[in-house]
MDTraj code that builds the backbone (N, CA, C; nanometers):
import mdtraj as md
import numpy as np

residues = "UNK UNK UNK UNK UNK UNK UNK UNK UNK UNK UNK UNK UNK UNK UNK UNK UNK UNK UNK UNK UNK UNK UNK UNK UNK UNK UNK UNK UNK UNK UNK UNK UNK UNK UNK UNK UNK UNK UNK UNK UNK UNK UNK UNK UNK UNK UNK UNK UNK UNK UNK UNK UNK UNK UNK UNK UNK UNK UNK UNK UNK UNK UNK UNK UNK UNK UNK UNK UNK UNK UNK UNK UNK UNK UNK UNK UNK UNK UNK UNK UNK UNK UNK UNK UNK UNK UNK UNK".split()
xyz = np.array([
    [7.8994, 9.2035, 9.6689],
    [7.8340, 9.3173, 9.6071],
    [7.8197, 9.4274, 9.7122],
    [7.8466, 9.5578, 9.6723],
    [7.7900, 9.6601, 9.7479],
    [7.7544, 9.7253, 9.7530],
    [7.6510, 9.8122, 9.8000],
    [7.5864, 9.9103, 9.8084],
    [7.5931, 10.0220, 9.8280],
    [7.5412, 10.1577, 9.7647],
    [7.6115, 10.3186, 9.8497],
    [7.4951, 10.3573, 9.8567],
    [7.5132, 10.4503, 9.9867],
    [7.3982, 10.5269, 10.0062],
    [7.4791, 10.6543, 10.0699],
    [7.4351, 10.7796, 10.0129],
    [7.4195, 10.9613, 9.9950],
    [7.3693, 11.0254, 10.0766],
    [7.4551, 11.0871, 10.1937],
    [7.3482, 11.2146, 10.2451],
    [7.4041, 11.3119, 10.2324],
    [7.3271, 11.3918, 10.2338],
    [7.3511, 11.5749, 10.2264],
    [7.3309, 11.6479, 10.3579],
    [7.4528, 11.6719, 10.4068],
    [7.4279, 11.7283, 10.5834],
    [7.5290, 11.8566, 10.6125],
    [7.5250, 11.9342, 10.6925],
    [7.5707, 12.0562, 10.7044],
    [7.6647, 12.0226, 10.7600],
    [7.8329, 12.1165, 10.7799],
    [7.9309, 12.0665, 10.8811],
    [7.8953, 12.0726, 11.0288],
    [7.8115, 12.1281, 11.0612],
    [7.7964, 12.1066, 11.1989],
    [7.7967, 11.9578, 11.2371],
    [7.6862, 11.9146, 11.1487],
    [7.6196, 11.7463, 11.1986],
    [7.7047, 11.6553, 11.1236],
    [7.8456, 11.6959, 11.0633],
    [7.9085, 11.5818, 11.0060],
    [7.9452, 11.4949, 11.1267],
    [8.0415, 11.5263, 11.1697],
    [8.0992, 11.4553, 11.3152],
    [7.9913, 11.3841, 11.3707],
    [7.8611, 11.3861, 11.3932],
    [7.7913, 11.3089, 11.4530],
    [7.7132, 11.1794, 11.3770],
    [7.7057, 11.2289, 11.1769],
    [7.6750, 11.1175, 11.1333],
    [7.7982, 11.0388, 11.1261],
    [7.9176, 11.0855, 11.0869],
    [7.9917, 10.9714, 11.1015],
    [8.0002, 10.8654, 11.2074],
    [8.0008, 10.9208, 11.3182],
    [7.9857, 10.8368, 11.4379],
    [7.8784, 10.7447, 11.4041],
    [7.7605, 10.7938, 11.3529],
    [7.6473, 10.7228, 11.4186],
    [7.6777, 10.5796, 11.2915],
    [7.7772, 10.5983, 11.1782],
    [7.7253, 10.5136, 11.0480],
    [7.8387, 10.4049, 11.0850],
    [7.9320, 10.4664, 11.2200],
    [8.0769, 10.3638, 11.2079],
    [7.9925, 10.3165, 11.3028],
    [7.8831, 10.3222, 11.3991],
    [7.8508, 10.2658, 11.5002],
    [7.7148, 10.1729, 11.5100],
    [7.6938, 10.1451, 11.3463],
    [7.6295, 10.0428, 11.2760],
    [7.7104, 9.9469, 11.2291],
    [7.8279, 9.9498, 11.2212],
    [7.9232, 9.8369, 11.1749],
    [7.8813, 9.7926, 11.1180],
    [7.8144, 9.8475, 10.9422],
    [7.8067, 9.7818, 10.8439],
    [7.8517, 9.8695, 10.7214],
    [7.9456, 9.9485, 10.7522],
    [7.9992, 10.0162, 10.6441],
    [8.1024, 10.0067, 10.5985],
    [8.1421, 10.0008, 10.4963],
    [8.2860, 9.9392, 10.4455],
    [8.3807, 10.0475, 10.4265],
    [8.3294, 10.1296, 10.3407],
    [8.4121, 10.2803, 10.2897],
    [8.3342, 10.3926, 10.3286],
    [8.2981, 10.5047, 10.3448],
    [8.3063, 10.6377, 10.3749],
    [8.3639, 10.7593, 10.3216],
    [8.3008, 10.8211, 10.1968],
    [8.4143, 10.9330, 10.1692],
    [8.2963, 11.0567, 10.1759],
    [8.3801, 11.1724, 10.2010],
    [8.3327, 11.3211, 10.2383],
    [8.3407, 11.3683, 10.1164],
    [8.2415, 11.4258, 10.0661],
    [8.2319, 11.5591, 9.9585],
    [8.1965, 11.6950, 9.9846],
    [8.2516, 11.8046, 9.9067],
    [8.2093, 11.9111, 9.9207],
    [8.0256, 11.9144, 9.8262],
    [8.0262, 12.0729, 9.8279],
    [7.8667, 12.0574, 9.7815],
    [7.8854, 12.0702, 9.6070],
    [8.0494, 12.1015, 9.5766],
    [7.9784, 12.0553, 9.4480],
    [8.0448, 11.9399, 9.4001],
    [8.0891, 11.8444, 9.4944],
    [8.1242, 11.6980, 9.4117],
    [8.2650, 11.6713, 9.4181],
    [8.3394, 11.7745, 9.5211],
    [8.4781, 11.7286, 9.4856],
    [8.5283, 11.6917, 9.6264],
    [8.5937, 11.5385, 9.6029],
    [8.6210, 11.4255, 9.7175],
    [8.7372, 11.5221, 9.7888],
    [8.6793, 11.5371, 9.9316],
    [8.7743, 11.5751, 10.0603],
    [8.7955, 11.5023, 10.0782],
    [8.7362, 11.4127, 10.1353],
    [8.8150, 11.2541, 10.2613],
    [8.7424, 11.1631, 10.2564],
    [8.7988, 11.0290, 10.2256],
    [8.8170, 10.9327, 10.2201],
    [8.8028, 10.8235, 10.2818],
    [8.7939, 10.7322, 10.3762],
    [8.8538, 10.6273, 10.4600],
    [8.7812, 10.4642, 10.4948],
    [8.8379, 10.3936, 10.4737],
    [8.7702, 10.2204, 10.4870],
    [8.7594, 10.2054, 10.5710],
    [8.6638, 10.0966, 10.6219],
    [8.5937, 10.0767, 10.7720],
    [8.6686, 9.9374, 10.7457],
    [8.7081, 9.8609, 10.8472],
    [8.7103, 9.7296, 10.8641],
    [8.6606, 9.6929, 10.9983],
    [8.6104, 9.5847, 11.0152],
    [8.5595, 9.5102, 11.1037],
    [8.6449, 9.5338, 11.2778],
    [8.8039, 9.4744, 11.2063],
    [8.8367, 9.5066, 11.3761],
    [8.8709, 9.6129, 11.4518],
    [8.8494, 9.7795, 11.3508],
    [8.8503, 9.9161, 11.3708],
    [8.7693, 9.9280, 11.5633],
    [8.8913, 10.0092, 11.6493],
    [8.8141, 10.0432, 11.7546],
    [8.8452, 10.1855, 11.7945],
    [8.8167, 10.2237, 11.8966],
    [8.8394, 10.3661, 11.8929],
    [8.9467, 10.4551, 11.8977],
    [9.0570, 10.3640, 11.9365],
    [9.2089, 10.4292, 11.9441],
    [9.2408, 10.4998, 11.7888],
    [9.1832, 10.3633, 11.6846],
    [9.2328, 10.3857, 11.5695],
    [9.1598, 10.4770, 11.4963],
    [8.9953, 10.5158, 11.5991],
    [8.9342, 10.6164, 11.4706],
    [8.9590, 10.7645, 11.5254],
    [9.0193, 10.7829, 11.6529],
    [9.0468, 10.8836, 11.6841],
    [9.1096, 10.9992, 11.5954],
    [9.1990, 10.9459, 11.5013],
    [9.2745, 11.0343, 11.4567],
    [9.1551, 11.0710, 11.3131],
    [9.0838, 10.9667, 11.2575],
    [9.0060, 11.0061, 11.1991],
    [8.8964, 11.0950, 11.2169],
    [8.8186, 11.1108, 11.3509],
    [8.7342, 11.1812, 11.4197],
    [8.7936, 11.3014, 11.4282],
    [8.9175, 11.3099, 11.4643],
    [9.0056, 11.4640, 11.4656],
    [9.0019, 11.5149, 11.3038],
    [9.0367, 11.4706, 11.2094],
    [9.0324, 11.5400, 11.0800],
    [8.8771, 11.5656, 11.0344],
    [8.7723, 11.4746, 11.0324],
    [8.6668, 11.4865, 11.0185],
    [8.6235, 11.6033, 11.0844],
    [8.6273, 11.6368, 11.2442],
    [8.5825, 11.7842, 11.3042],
    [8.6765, 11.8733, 11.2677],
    [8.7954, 11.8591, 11.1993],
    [8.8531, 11.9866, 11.1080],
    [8.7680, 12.0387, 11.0065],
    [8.7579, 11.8748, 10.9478],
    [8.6668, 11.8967, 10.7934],
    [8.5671, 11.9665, 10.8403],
    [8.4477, 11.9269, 10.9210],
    [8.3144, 11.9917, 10.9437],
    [8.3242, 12.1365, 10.9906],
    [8.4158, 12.1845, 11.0230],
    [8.4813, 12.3263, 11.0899],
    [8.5059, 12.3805, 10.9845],
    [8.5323, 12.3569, 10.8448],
    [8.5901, 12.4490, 10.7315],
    [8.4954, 12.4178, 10.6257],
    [8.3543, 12.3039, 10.6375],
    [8.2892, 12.2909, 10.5588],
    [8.1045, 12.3573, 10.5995],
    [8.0636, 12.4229, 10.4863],
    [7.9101, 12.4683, 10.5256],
    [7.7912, 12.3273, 10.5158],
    [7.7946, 12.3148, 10.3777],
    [7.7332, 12.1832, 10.3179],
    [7.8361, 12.0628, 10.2485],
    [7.7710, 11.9276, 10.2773],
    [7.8984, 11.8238, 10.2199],
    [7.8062, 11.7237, 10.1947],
    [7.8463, 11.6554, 10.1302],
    [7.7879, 11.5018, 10.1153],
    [7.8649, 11.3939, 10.1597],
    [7.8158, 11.3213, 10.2227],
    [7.8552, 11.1817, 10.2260],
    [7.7833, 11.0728, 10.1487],
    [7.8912, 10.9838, 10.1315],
    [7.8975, 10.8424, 10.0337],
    [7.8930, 10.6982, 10.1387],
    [7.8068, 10.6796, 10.2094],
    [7.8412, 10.5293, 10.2372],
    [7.8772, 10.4014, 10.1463],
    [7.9755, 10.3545, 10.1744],
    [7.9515, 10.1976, 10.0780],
    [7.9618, 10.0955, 10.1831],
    [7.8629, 10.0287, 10.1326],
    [7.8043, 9.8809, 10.2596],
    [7.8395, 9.7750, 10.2056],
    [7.8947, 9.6434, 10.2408],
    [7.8896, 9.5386, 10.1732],
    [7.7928, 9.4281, 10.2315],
    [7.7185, 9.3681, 10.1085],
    [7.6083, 9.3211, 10.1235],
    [7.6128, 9.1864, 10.1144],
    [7.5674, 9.1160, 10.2686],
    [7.5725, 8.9661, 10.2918],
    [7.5402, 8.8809, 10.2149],
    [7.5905, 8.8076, 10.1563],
    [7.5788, 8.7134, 10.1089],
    [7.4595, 8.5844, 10.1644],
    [7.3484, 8.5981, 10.0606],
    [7.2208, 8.5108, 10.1267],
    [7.2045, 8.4099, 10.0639],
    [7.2314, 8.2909, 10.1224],
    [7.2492, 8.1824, 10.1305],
    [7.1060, 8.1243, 10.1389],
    [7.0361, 8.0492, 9.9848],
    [6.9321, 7.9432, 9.9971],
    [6.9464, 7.7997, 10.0363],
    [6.8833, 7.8326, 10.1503],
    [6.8644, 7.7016, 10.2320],
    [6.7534, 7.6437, 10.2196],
    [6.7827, 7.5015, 10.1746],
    [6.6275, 7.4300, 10.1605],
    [6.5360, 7.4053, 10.2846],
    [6.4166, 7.4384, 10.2665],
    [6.3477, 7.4494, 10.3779],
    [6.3197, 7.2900, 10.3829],
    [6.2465, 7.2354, 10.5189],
    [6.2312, 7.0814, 10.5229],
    [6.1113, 7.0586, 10.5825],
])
top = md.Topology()
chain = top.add_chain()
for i, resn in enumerate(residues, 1):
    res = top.add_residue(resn, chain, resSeq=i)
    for name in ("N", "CA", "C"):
        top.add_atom(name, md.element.get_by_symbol(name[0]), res)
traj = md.Trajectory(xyz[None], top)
């Protein structure tokens, strides 16, 4: 199952939430919106993602935030699986 969670942030501070949400390593997907709802960019997180590979993403993202005023972001998280264990 997974979860999304929405923020509303100016292009200046895009580039820095992205960083900060890939650097929780619990996000699965990531997509950029403008302010009225229409999907710019896109991109899936996987687990063994390191920085070589988000580089090129970090470069389009500070394009995006350079040509955008207001945007939204979409996190989607996937949510651990909790396991009942009998207590003893």
């Amino acid at each position: 199952m997974s979860t999304k969670e929405t923020f509303s942030i100016n292009g200046e501070a895009l580039l820095g939430k992205i960083k900060e949400i890939i650097n929780e390593g619990k996000a699965s997907r990531i997509t950029i919106s403008d302010k009225h709802g229409k999907e710019l960019m896109t991109f899936p997180l996987s687990v063994g993602l390191f920085g070589m590979i988000l580089a090129p993403v970090f470069a389009a993202v500070g394009t995006l935030a350079a040509l955008v005023t207001e945007c939204t972001i979409t996190v989607e998280r996937e949510e651990e699986d909790k396991e009942d264990t009998p207590k003893e």
